[in-house]
C-alpha positions, 0 to 999 in steps of 0.5 A: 863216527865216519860214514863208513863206520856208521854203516858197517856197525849198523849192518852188524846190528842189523845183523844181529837183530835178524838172528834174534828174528827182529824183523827189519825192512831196511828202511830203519835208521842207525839210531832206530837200529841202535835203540832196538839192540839197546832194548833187546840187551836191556831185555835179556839181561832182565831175563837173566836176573831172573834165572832164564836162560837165553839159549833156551828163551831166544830159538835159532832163527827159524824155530819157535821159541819154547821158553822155559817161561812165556815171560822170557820169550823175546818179542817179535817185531810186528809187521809194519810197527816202528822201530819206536813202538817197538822198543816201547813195547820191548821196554815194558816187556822188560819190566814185566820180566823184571817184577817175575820171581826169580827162578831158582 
């Protein structure tokens, strides 16, 4: 991938992470970037197996969340953590999600 598209998929992803209210500081690499999304979709995919429902779990940047259950509720960033740590800790979110009972 050329550098110029490596930097406009990265801001896109970036982007994206920042409406779901990851925190960034700009400081994150394009793969640590890539694998946060990653874990993010891996994430709500779980949720939606489960019955949730994004619009719901995941509130528009500013507002607090009122998932229709705290499971579904997309973790935040923690000030000064990782990319690493937080994909790791978004992975076992994931699978918390994945052993709920589905919702009917």
């Amino acid at each position: 991938m050329a550098n110029d598209d490596l930097s406009r998929v990265s801001r896109e992803t970036a982007g994206r992470l920042a409406t779901l209210g990851i925190a960034l500081d700009g400081r994150e690499q394009p793969d640590e970037l890539t694998a946060m999304m990653d874990a993010v979709e891996r994430f709500e995919q779980a949720v939606e197996s489960r019955g949730g429902d994004l619009m719901v779990d995941e509130p528009p940047e500013g507002s607090r969340p009122q998932p229709d259950d705290p499971h579904f509720a997309l973790p935040r960033r923690e000030p000064g953590e990782s990319a690493a740590s937080f994909v790791a800790r978004l992975g076992r979110a994931t699978d918390v999600v994945l052993r709920h009972p589905p919702r009917s």
